[in-house]
N, C-alpha and C positions, 0 to 999 in steps of 0.2 A: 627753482622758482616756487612749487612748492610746499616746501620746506619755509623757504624765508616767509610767505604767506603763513604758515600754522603760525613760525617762529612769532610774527608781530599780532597775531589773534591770542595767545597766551593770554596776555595779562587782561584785555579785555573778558574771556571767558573767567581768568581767576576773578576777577570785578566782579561779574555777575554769580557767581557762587556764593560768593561771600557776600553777597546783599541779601539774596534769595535765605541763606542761610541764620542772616540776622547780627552777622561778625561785623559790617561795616557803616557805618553812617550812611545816611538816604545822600546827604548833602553831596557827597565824594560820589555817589554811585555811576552814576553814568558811565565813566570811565576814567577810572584816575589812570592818569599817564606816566608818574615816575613810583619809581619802587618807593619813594621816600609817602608818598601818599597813599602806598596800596597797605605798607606794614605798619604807621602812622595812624590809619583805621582800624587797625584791628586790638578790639577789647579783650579778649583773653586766648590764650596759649592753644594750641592744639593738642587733642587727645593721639598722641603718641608718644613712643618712649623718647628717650634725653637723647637728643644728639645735635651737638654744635657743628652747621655745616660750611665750609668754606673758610675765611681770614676775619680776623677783628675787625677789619673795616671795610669786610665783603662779602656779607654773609646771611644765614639768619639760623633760625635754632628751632627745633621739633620738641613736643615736649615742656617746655620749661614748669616751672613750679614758681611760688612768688612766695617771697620773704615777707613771714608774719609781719602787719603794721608795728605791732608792739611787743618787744621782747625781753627778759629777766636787764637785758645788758644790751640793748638797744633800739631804737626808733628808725624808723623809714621817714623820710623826710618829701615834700614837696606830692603832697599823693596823686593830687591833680594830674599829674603828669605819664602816669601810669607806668612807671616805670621800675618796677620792684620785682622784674619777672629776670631770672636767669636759670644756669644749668643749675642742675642739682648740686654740684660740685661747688660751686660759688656761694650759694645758699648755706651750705654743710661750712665751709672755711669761715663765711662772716659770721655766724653763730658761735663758734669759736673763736674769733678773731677779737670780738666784741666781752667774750669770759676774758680774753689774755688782757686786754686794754683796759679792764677794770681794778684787774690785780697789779697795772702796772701806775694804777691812780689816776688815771683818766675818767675823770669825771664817775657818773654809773655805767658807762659803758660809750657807744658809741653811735655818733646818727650818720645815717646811712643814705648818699643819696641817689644817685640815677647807677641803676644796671642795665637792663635792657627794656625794650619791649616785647609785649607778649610772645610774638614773634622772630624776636630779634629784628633784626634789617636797619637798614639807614632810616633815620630820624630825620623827623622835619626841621626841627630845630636842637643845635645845642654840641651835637658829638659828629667825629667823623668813626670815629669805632665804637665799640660798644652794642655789637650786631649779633653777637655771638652767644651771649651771658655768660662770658668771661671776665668781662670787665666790672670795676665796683669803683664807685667814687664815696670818698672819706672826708666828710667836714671836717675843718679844724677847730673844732668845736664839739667838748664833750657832752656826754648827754646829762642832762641835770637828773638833778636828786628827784624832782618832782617833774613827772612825764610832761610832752607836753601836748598839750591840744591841738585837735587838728588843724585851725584856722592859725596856733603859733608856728606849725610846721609848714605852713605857706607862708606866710608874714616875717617870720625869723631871719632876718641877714647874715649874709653869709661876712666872718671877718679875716681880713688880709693877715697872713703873717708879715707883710713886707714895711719899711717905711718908704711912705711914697714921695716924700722928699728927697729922698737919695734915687740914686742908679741901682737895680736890681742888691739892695740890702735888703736884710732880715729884720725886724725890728724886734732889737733885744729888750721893749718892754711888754712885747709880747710872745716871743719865741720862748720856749725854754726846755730842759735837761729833758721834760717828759712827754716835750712834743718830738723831741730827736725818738726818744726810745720808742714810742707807737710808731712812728715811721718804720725805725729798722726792726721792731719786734713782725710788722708786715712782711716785709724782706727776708723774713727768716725763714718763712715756711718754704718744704722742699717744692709743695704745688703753687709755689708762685713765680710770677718767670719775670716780671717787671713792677715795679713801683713810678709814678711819674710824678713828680717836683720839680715845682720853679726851679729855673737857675740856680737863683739867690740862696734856696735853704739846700739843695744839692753842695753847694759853695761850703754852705753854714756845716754840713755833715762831713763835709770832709777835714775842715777844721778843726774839730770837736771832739766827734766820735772817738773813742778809746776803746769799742770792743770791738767782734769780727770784722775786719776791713774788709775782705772781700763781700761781704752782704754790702756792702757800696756799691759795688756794681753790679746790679740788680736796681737801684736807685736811679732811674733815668732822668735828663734834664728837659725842661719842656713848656712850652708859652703855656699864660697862663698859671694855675693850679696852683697859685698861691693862697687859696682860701678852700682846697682841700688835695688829698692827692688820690691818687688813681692806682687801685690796684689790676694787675692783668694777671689768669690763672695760665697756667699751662694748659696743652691738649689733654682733657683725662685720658686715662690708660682704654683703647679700644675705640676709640674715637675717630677713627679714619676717614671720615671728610673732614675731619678738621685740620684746617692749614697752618702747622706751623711759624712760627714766628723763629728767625737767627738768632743764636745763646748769645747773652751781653758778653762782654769784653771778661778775661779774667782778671780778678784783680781790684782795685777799690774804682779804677776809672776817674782818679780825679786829677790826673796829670799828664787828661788827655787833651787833644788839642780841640777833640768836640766839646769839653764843658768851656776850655778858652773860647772857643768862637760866638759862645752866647754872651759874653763878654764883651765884646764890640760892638760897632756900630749896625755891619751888617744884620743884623738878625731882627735890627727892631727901625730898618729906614723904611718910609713909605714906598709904595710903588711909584714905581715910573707913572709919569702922566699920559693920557692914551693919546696916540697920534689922532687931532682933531681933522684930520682929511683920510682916514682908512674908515671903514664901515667898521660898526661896535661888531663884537664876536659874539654871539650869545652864550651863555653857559652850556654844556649839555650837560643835560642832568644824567642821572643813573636812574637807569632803567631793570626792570624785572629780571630782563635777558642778559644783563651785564651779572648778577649773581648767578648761584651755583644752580644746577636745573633742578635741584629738586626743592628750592625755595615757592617753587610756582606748587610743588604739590603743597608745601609748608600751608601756602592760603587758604590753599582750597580743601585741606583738611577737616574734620567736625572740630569742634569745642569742647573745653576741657572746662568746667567751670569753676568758680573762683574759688568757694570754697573747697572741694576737692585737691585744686590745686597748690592749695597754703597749708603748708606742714606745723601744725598749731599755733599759738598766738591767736591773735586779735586780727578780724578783717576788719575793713574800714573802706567798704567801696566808694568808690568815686566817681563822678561824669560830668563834663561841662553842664550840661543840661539841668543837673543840680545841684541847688546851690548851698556850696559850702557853710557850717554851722555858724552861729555871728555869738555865740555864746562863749567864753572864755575859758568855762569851766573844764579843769584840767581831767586827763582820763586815771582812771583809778592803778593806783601806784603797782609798780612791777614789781613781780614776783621774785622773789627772795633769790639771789643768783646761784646764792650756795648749795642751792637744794639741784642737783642734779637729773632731778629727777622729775622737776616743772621743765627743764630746757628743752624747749622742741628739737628735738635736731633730726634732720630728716632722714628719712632710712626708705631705699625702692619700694616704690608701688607698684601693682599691676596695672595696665593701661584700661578704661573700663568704655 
């Protein structure tokens, strides 16, 4: 008894930590009740070393670092949203990922949108993973020659590969050779353990593709992410709260019977209607105590602040409370990508 008594005082003590401290909006303060609102509040990262603790979609992260706004070969997109913060390791690959995607004529590089939050943990809105800062979502949309402003990195729509006149099709007037090859050049890396793509261009890449087949499976099929795709990193080397994920299939995986099922009907019929004489169910949400236990210290951690924890480039802080620039004017053009030697690429710090 308790036990269970500390157990459900936790998150109310992390609440108030984190207000006293100055990490959480007044608004949320009293006592937010689901993990989605305690890691949802919190504006930057904690002052301790990198470690991803727990599953992609149960989890949260110590540490993290936040990916320059603006870089030789890539933009962060949607800043609003605070969402630019993962492991190091994440950070370190898209900086690189963003060099290979320019050399392979993709635009100047590549925009970049939701990683985690500061924290990692479940989101209020938007992801069921992405808790970890393992995860990275990729526009299908390269980054222009001329940067773009902050108020066009809110405002810029996102565009479908698909035609939406058909059933889960590609639309080959906007698909093409060197949207396949940024997909599979993703795929290639040995630290990446998943890619996630619509159906439809999963469909499209097994049709096509004529280089390494088995970097196809690595290329998962998945609602959705027809207007960018999702990269997932493997556990880095020494990372032991972090939960594993099962190795994809060996093999390109396109003549499995799971990319046939997204094919039917099943995967995209509404749900059943609710029985109008049972009592509605409420959701339960996820709570503090359903992640890993040392998420609860994750909160209640000190702060790591914003510039300290951005590995060069351009910050570009954000907060509802202020409001975004209404000016058009674009930010002053990215640094020459050739030069090696402007690329921030992140290398350990001491924790301060």
């Amino acid at each position: 008894m308790f036990m269970r008594s500390i157990s459900k005082a936790i998150p109310a003590l992390v609440s108030a930590a984190m207000f006293c401290s100055g990490l959480i909006d007044p608004a949320v303060a009293e006592e937010p009740k689901t993990a989605k609102q305690l890691f949802g509040s919190v504006k930057l990262p904690s002052k301790a070393e990198a470690d991803p603790l727990g599953f992609y979609a149960k989890g949260c992260m110590s540490g993290a670092v936040a990916l320059p706004t603006d870089g030789p070969t890539w933009q962060a997109m949607r800043l609003s949203r605070n969402r630019r913060w993962g492991n190091p390791a994440m950070i370190s690959f898209l900086e690189q990922f963003s060099q290979d995607a320019a050399r392979l004529g993709w635009g100047s590089g590549i925009l970049v949108g939701d990683i985690s939050q500061p924290r990692g943990g479940p989101m209020i809105t938007g992801h069921a993973s992405h808790q970890v800062g393992l995860d990275a979502d990729i526009w299908f949309t390269p980054k222009p020659a001329q940067p773009l402003s902050v108020q066009q990195r809110e405002d810029m729509p996102f565009t479908s590969m698909l035609d939406k006149s058909k059933f889960l099709t590609v639309d080959s007037n906007r698909w093409t050779s060197t949207h396949a090859r940024l997909v599979m050049q993703a795929a290639s890396y040995p630290q990446v353990q998943r890619v996630f793509v619509n159906p439809a261009i999963k469909k499209k890449l097994c049709q096509t593709w004529t280089g390494d087949r088995d970097l196809l499976g690595k290329v998962r099929p998945i609602y959705g992410h027809d207007e960018h795709f999702h990269v997932r990193l493997s556990c880095p080397p020494g990372a032991t709260s972090c939960q594993k994920q099962a190795a994809v299939p060996k093999g390109d995986d396109c003549d499995s019977k799971g990319l046939a099922w997204w094919f039917t009907k099943e995967p995209w019929a509404p749900p059943p209607k609710p029985d109008p004489n049972k009592k509605p169910v409420k959701p339960r949400q996820v709570m503090l105590s359903d992640l890993p236990k040392a998420c609860a210290a994750v909160l209640a951690a000190p702060a790591r602040s914003e510039a300290d924890a951005t590995f060069g480039g351009s910050v570009i802080s954000y907060s509802p409370q202020t409001a975004l620039p209404t000016s058009t004017t674009e930010a002053e053009p990215a640094e020459d990508a050739t030069s090696q030697e402007q690329v921030p690429l992140p290398t350990p710090r001491p924790s301060r």
